[in-house]
BALOBA-1460 file (C-alpha; in Angstrom, 3 decimals):
// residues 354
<rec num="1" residu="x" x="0.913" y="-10.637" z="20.635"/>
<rec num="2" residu="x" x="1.246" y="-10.570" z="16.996"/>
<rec num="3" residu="x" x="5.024" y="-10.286" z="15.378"/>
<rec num="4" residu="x" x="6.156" y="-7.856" z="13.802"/>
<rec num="5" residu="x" x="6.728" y="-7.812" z="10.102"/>
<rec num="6" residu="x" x="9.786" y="-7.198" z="8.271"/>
<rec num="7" residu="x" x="10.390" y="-6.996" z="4.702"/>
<rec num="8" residu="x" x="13.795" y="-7.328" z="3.048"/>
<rec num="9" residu="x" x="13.318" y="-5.748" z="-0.287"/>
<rec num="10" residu="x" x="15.635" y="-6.841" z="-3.311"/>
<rec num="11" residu="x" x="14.819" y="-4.580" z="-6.225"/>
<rec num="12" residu="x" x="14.673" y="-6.457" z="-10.112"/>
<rec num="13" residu="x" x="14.687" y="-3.132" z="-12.341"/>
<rec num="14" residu="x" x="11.780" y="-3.798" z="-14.954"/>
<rec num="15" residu="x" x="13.357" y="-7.670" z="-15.714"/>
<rec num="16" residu="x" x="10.715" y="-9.703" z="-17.058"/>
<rec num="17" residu="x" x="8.263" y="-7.129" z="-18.552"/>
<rec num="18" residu="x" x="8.019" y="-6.586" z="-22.144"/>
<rec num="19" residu="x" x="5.232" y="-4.015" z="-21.998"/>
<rec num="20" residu="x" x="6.048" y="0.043" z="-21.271"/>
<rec num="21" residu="x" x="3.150" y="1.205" z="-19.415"/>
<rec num="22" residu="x" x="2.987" y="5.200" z="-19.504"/>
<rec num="23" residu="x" x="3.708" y="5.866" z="-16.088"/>
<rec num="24" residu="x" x="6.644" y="3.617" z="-15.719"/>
<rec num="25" residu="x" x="10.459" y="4.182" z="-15.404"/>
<rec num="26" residu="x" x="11.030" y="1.382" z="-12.974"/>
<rec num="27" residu="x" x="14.928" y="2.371" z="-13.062"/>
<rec num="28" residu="x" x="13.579" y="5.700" z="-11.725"/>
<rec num="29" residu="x" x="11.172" y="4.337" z="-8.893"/>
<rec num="30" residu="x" x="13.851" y="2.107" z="-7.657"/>
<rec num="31" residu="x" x="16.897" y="3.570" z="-7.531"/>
<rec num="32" residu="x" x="18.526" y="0.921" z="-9.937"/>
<rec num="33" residu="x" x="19.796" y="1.114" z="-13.239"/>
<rec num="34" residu="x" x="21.826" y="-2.223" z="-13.272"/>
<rec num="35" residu="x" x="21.386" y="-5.943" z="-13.260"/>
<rec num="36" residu="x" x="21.013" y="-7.621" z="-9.284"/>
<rec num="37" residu="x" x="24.204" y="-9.907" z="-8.763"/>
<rec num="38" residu="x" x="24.155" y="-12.938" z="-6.408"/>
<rec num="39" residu="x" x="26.316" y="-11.490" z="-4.316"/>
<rec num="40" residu="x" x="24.473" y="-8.576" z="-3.683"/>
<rec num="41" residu="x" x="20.858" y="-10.527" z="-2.955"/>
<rec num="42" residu="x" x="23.018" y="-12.004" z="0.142"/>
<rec num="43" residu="x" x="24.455" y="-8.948" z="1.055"/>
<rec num="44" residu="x" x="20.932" y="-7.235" z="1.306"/>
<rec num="45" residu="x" x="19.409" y="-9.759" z="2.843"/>
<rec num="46" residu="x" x="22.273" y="-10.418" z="5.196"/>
<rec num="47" residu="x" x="22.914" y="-6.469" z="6.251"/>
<rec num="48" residu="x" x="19.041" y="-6.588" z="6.557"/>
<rec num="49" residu="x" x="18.854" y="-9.195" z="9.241"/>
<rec num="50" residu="x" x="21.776" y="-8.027" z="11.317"/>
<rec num="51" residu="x" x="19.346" y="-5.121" z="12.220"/>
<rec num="52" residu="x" x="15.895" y="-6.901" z="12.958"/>
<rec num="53" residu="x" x="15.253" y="-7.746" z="16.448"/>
<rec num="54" residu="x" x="14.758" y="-11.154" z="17.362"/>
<rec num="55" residu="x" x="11.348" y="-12.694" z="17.074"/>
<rec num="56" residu="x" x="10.307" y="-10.455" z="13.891"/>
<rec num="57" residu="x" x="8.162" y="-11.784" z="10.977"/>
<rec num="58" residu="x" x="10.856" y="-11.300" z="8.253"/>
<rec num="59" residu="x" x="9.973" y="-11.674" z="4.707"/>
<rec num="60" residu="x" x="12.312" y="-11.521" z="1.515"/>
<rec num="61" residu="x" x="10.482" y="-9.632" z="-1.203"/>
<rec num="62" residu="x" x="11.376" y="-8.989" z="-4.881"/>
<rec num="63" residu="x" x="10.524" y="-6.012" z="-5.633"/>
<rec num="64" residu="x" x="10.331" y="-3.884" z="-8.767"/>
<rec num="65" residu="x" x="10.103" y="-5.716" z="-12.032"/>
<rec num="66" residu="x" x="7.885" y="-8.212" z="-13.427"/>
<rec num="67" residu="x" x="9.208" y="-11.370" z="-11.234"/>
<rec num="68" residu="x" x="7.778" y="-13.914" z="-12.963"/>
<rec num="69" residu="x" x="8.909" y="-12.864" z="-16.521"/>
<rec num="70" residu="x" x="12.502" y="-13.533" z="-16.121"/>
<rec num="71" residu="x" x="14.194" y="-16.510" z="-17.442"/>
<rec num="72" residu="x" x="13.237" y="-19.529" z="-15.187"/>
<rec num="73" residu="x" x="16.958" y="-20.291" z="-14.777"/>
<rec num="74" residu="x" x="17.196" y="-16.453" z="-13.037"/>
<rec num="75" residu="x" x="13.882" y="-16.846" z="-10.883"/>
<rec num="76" residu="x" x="15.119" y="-20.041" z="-9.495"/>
<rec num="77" residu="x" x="18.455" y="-18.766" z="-9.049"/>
<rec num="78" residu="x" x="17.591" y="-15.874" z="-6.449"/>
<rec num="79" residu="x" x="14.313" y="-17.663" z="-5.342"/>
<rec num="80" residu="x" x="16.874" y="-20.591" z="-4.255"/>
<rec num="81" residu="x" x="18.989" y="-18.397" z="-2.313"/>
<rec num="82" residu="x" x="15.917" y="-16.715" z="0.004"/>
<rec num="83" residu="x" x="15.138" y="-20.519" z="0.193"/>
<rec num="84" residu="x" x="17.950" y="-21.136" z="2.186"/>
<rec num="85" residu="x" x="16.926" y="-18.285" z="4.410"/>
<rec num="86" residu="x" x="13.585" y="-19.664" z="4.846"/>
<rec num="87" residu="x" x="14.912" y="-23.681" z="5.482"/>
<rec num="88" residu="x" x="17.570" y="-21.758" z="8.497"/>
<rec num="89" residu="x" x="14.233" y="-20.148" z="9.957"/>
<rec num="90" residu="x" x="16.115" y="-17.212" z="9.443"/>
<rec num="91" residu="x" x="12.921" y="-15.711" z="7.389"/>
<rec num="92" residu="x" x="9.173" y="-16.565" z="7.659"/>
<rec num="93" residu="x" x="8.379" y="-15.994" z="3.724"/>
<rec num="94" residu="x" x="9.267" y="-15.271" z="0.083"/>
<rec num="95" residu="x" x="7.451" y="-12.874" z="-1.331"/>
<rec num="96" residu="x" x="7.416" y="-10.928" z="-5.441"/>
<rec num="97" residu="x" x="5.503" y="-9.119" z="-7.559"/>
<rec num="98" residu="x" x="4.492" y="-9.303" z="-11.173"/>
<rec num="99" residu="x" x="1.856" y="-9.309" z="-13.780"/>
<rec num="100" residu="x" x="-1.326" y="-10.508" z="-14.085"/>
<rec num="101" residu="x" x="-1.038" y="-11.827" z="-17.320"/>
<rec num="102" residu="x" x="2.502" y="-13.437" z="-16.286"/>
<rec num="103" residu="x" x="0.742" y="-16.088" z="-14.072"/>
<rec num="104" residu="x" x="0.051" y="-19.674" z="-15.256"/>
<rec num="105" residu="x" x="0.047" y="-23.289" z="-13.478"/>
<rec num="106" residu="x" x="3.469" y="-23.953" z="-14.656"/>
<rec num="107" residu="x" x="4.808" y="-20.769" z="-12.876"/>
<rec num="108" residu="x" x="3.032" y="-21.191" z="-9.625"/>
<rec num="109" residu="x" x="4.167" y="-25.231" z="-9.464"/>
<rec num="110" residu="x" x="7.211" y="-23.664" z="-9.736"/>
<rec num="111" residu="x" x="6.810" y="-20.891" z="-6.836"/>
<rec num="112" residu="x" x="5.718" y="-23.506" z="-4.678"/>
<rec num="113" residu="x" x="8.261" y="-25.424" z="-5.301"/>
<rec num="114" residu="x" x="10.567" y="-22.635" z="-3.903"/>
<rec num="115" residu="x" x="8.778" y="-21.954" z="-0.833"/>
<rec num="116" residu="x" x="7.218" y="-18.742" z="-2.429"/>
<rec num="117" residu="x" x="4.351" y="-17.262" z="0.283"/>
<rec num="118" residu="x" x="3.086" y="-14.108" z="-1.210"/>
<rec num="119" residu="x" x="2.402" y="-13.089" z="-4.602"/>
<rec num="120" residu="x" x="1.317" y="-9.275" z="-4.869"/>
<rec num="121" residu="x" x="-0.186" y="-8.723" z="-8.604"/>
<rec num="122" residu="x" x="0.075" y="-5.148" z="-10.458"/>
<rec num="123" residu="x" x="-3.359" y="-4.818" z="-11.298"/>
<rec num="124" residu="x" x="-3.862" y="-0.942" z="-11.439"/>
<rec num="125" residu="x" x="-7.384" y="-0.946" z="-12.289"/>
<rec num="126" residu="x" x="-10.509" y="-3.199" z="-13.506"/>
<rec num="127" residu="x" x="-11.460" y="-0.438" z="-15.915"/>
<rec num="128" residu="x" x="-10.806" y="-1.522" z="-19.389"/>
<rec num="129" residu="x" x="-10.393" y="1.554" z="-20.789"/>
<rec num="130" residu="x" x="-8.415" y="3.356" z="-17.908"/>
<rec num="131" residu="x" x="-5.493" y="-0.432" z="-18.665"/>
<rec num="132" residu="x" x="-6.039" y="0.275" z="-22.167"/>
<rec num="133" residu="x" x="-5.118" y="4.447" z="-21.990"/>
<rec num="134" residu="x" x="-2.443" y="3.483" z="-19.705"/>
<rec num="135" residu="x" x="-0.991" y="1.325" z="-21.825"/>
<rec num="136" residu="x" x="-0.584" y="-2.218" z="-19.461"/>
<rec num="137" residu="x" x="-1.067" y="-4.641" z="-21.931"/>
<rec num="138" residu="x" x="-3.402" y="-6.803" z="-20.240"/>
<rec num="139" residu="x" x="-7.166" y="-6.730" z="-19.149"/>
<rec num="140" residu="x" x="-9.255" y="-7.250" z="-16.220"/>
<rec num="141" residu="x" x="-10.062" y="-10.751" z="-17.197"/>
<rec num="142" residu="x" x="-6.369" y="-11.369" z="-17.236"/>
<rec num="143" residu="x" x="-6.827" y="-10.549" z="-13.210"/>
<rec num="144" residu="x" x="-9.741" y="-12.130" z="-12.826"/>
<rec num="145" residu="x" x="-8.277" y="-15.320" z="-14.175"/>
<rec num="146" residu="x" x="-4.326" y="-15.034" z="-12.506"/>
<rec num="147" residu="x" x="-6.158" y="-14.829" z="-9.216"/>
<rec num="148" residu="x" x="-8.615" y="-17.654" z="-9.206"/>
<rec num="149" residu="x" x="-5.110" y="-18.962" z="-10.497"/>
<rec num="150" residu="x" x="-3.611" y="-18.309" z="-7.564"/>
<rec num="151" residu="x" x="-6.289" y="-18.959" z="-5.001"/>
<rec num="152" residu="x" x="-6.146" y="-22.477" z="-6.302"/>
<rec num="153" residu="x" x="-2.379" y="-23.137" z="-5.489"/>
<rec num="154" residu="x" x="-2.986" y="-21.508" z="-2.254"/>
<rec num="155" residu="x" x="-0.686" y="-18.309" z="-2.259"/>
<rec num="156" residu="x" x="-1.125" y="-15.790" z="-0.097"/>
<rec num="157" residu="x" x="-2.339" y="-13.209" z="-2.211"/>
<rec num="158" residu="x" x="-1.874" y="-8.969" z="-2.591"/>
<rec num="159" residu="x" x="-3.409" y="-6.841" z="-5.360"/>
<rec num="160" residu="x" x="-1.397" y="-3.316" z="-6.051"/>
<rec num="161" residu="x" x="-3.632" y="-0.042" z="-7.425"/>
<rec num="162" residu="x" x="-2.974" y="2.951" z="-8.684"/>
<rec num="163" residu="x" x="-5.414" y="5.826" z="-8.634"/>
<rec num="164" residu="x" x="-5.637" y="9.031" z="-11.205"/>
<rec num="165" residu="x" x="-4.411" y="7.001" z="-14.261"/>
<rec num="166" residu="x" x="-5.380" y="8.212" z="-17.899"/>
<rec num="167" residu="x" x="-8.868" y="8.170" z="-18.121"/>
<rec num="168" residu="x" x="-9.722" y="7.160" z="-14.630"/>
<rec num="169" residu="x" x="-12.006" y="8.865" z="-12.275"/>
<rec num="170" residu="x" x="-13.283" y="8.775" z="-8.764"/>
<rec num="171" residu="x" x="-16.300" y="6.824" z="-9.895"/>
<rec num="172" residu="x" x="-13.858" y="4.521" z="-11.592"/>
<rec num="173" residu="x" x="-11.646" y="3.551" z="-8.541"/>
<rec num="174" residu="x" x="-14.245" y="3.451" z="-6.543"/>
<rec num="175" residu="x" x="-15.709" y="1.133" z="-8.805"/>
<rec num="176" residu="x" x="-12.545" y="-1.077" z="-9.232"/>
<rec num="177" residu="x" x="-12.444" y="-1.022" z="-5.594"/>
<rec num="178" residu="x" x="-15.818" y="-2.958" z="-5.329"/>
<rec num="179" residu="x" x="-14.425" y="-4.865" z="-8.283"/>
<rec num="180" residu="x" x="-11.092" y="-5.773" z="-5.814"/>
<rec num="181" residu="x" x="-13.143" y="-6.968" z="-3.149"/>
<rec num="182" residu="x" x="-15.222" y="-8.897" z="-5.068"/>
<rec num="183" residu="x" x="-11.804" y="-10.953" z="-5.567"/>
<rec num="184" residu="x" x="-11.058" y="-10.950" z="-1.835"/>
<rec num="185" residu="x" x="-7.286" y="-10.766" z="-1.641"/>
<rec num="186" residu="x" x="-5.820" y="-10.747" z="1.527"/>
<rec num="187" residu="x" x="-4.476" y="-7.020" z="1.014"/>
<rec num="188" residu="x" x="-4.538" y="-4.501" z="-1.010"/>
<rec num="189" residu="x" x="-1.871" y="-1.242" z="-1.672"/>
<rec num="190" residu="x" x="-2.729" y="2.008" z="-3.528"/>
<rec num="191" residu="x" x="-0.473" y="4.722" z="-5.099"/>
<rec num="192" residu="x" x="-1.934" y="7.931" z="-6.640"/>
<rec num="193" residu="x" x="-0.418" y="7.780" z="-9.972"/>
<rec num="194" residu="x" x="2.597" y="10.384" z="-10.383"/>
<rec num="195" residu="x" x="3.979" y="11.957" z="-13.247"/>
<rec num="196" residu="x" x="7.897" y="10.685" z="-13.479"/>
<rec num="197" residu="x" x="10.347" y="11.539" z="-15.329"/>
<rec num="198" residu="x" x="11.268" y="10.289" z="-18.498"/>
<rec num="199" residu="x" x="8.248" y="8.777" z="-18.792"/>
<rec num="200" residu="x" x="5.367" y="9.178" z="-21.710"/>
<rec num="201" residu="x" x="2.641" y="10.185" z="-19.044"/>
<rec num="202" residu="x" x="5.461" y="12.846" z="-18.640"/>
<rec num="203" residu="x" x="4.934" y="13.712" z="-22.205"/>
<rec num="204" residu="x" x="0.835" y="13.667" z="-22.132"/>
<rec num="205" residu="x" x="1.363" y="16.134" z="-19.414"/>
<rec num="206" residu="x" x="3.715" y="18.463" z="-20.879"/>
<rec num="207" residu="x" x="1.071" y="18.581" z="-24.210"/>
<rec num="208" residu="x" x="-1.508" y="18.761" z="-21.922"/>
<rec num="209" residu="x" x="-3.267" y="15.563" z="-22.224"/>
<rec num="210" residu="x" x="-2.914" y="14.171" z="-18.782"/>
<rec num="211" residu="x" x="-4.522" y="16.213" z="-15.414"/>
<rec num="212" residu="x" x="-2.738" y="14.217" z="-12.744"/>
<rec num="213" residu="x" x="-4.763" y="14.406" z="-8.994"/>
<rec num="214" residu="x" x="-4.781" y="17.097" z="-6.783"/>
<rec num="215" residu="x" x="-3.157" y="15.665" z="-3.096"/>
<rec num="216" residu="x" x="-6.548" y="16.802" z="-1.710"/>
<rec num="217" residu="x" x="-8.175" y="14.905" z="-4.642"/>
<rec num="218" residu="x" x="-5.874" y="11.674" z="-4.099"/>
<rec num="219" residu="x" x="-6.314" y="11.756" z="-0.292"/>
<rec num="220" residu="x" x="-10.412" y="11.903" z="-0.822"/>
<rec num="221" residu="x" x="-10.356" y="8.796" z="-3.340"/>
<rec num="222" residu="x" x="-8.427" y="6.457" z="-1.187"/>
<rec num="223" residu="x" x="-9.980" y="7.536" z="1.663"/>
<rec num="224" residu="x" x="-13.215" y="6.114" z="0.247"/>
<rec num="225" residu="x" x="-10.870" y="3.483" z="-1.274"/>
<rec num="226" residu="x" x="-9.394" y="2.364" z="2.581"/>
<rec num="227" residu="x" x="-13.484" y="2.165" z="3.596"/>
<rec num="228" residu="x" x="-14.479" y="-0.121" z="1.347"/>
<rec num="229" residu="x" x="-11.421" y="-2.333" z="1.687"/>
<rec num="230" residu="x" x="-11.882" y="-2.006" z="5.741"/>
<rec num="231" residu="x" x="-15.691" y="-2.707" z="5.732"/>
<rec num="232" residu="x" x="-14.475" y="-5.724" z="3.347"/>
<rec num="233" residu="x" x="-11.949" y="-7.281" z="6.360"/>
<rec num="234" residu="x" x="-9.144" y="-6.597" z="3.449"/>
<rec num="235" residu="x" x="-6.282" y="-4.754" z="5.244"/>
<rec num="236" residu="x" x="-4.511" y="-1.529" z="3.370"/>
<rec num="237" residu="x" x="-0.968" y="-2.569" z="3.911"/>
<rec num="238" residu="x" x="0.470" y="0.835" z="1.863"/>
<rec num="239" residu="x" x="-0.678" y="3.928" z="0.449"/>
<rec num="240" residu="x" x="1.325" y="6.198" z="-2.055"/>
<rec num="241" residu="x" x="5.100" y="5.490" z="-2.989"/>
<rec num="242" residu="x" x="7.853" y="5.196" z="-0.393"/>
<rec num="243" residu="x" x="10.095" y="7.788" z="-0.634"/>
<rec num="244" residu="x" x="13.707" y="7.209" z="-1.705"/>
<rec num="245" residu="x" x="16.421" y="9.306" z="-3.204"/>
<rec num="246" residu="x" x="14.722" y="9.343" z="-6.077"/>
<rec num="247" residu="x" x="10.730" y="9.696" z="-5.032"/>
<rec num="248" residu="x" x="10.484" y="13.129" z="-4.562"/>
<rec num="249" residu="x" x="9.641" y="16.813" z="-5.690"/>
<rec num="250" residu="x" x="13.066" y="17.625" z="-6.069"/>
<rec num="251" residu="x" x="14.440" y="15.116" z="-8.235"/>
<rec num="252" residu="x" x="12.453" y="12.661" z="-10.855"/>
<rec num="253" residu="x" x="8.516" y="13.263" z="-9.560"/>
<rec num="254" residu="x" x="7.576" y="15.907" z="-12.287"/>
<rec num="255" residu="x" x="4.071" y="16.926" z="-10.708"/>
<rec num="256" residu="x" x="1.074" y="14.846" z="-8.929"/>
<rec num="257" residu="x" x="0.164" y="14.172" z="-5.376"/>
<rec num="258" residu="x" x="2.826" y="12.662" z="-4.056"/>
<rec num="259" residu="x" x="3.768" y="13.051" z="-0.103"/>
<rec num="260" residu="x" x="6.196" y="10.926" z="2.355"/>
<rec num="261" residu="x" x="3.268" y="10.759" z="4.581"/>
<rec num="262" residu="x" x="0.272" y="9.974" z="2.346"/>
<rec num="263" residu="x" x="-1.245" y="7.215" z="4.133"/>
<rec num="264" residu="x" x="-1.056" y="9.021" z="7.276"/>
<rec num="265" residu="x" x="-3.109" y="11.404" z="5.409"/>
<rec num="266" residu="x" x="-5.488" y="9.298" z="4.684"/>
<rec num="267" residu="x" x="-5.863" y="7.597" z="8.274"/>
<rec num="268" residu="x" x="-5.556" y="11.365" z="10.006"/>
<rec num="269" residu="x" x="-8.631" y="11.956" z="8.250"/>
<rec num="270" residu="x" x="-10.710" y="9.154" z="8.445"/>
<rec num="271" residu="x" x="-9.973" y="9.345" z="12.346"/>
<rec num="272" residu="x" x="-11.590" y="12.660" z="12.121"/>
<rec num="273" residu="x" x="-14.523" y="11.536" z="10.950"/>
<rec num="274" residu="x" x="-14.461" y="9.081" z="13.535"/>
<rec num="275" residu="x" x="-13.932" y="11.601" z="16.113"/>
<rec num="276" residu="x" x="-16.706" y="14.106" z="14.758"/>
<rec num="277" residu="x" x="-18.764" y="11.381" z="14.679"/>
<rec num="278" residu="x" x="-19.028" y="10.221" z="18.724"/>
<rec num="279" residu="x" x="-18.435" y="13.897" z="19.534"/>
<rec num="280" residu="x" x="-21.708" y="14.618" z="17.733"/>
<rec num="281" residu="x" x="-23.503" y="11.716" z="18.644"/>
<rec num="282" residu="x" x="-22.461" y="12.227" z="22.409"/>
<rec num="283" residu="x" x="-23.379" y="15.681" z="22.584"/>
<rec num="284" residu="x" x="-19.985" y="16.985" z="23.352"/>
<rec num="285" residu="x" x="-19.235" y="20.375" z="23.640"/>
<rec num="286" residu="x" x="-17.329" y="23.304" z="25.187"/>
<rec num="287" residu="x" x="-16.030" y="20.428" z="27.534"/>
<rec num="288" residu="x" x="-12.197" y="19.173" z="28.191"/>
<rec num="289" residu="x" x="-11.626" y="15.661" z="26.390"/>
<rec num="290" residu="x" x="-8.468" y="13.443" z="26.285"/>
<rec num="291" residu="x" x="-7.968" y="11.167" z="23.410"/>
<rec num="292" residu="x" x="-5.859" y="8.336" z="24.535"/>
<rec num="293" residu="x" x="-4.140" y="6.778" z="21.863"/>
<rec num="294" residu="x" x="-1.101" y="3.861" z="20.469"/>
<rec num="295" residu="x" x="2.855" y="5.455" z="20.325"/>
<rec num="296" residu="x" x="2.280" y="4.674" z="16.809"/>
<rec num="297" residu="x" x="-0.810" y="6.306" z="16.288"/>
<rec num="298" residu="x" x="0.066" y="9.773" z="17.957"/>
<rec num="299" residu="x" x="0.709" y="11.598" z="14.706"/>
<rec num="300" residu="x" x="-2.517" y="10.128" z="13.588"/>
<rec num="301" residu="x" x="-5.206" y="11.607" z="16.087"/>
<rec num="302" residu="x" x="-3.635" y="14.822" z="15.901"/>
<rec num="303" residu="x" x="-3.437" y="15.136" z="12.573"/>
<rec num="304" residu="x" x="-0.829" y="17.347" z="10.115"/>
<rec num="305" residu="x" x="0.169" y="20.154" z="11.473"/>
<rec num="306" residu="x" x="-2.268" y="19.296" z="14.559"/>
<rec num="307" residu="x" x="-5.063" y="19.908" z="12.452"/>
<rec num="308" residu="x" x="-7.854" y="17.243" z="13.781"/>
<rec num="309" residu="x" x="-6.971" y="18.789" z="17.334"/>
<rec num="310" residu="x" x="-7.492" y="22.128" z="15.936"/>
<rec num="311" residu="x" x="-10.494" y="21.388" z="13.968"/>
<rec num="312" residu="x" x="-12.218" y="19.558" z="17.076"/>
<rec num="313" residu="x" x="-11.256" y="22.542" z="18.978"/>
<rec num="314" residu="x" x="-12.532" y="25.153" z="16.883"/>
<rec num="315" residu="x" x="-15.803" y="23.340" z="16.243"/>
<rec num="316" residu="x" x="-17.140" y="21.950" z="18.950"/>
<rec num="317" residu="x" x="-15.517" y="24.640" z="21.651"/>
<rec num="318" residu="x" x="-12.998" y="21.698" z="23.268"/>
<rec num="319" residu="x" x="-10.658" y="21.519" z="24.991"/>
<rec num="320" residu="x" x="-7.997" y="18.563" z="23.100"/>
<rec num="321" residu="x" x="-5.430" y="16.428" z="25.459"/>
<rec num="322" residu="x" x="-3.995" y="13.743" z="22.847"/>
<rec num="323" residu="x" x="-1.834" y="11.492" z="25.082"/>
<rec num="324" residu="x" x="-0.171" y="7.733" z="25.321"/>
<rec num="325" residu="x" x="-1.530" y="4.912" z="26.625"/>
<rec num="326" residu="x" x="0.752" y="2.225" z="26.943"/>
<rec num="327" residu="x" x="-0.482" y="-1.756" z="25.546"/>
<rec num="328" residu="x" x="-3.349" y="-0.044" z="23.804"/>
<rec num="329" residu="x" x="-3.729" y="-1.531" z="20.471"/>
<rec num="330" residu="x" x="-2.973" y="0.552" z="17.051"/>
<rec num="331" residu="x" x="-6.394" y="0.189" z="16.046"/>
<rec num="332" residu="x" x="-8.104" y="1.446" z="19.262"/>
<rec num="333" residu="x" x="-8.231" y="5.017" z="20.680"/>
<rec num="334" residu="x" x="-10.063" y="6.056" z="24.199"/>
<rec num="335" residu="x" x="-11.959" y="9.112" z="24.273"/>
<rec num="336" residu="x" x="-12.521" y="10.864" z="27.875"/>
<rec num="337" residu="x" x="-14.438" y="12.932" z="29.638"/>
<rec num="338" residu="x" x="-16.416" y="13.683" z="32.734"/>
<rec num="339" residu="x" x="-14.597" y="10.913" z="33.920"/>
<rec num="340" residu="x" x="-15.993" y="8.583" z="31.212"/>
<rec num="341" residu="x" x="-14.131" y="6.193" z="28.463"/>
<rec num="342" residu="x" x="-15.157" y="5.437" z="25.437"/>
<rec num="343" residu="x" x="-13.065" y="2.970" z="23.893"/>
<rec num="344" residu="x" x="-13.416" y="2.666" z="20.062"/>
<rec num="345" residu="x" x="-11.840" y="0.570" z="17.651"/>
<rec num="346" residu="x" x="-11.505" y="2.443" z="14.406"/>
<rec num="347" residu="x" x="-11.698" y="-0.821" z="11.849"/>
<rec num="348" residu="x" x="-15.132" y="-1.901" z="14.146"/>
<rec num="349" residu="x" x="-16.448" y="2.246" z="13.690"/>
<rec num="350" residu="x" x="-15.998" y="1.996" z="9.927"/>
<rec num="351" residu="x" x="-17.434" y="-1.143" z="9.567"/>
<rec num="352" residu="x" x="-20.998" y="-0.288" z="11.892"/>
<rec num="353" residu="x" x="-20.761" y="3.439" z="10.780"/>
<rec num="354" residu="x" x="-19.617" y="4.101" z="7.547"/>
């Protein structure tokens, strides 16, 4: 059975990047307003492990700023110290994030050097124009080239996206998502773009220059977003922004789709389809069904708010039992009735059906 994964996250607030993209107040996002002392990487990583059970995949991630655009002597410094984790077998990986256009041979000689695993890349978009509105300061050649860097020093590899920027459109993700797996990274993460505080997409809003996405409008783009990426074998390993202190409606998100649960969302509803799809094709109707399902999965199949078991019920005149089955994988459901199964993995359904 595969591990478990684990990631420590140590937070660099907006180190190493020069550029002040419009939707950006890292200090905001992460909860940090202050420099990242020695002392407290080991602490983190330290009160981290004291609550991971034994035999996890643990990863130490840096998080946050532009990794590779701090000093070298500061890179090495807190890449040296997860090192030691890693030599103890105490973690299974290094992980950071930074910049396309921060990537050359001499900095990933050097990240291999230290052990470094994973390298996730802020790429945002492949639209020109939508990196050029936004203000990022580099171009989609600039990811086109830091990844062919990267495949060739042999780094596990992540691309980040954001959705709803200034001048983007569904036609435009969708088409940056082709562009993504075109690339073939081994995962991919999406956020709908939110309006945060203090920021100057905060001030295109407030004039009126900047629409951000409706939730319903975010949760139908990377919906289409997660197909392409699942028919591509690239796994979706995050949708929208974790929540913190911070990330919410209450304190610094000014408007936009944000919600704790957003890739739930976005799963809930592509099992719908999945559902309304073998319900229809098997003729089901005014009948008693049981969907047997992962632990993990529950909230999934029934949807927000139960409303794929409502939906199912009030359409095809069912009868919805959603319950457990124990060692079934995350990816697979069972659907029953008249004393049949029908086991279905979701990731094989998308790729045959959709």
């Amino acid at each position: 059975m595969k591990r478990k994964m684990y990631i420590i996250p140590i937070f660099i607030p907006h180190w190493g990047c020069s550029f002040k993209c419009v939707f950006c107040n890292q200090n905001l996002i992460t909860g940090q307003k202050k420099d990242v002392t020695v002392e407290e990487v080991i602490e983190t990583i330290e009160s981290h492990l004291k609550t991971i059970p034994e035999g996890s995949e643990v990863e130490v991630s840096f998080f946050g700023g532009s990794f590779t655009g701090i000093p070298i002597e500061k890179q090495n410094l807190y890449l040296s110290i997860a090192r030691e984790y890693l030599k103890r077998g105490q973690i299974q990986g290094i992980r950071l994030s930074t910049r396309p256009d921060y990537i050359t041979e001499e900095i990933l000689e050097n990240l291999k050097k230290h052990d470094v695993s994973v390298i996730e890349l802020g790429v945002q978009s492949m639209e020109d124009d939508v990196l050029e509105k936004s203000r990022r300061g580099h171009t989609s050649e600039d990811v086109v080239n830091a990844v062919n860097l990267i495949r060739r020093y042999d780094f596990k590899l992540g691309l980040q996206l954001m959705i709803g920027l200034p001048g983007d459109t569904e036609e435009k993700s969708l088409n940056t998502a082709h562009k993504i797996v075109s690339l073939k990274p081994d995962f991919v993460r999406i956020y709908p773009t939110l309006v945060i505080r203090n920021t100057y997409l905060e001030k295109m809003y407030k004039e009126g220059k900047y629409t951000p996405l409706s939730l319903e409008q975010a949760i139908n783009i990377s919906k289409k977003m997660y197909i392409i990426f699942v028919k591509a074998g690239i796994g979706v390993i995050r949708i929208g922004l974790q929540t913190t202190d911070n990330i919410n409606f209450n304190k610094d998100v000014v408007v936009g789709p944000f919600h704790p649960a957003m890739g739930q969302l976005v799963e809930s509803s592509i099992m719908l389809d999945v559902l309304k799809e073998v319900i229809e094709k098997e003729g089901i109707k005014g009948k008693k069904i049981s969907i047997f399902c992962n632990e993990r999965k529950l909230s999934t199949v029934i949807g927000q708010k139960k409303y794929n078991k409502k939906f199912l019920e009030d359409k095809y005149g069912l009868q919805v039992q959603v319950k457990l089955l124990e060692k079934i994988e995350e990816d697979k459901i069972v659907l029953s009735y008249d004393k049949k199964l029908y086991p279905i993995s979701i990731t094989d359904f998308i790729k045959d059906n959709f």
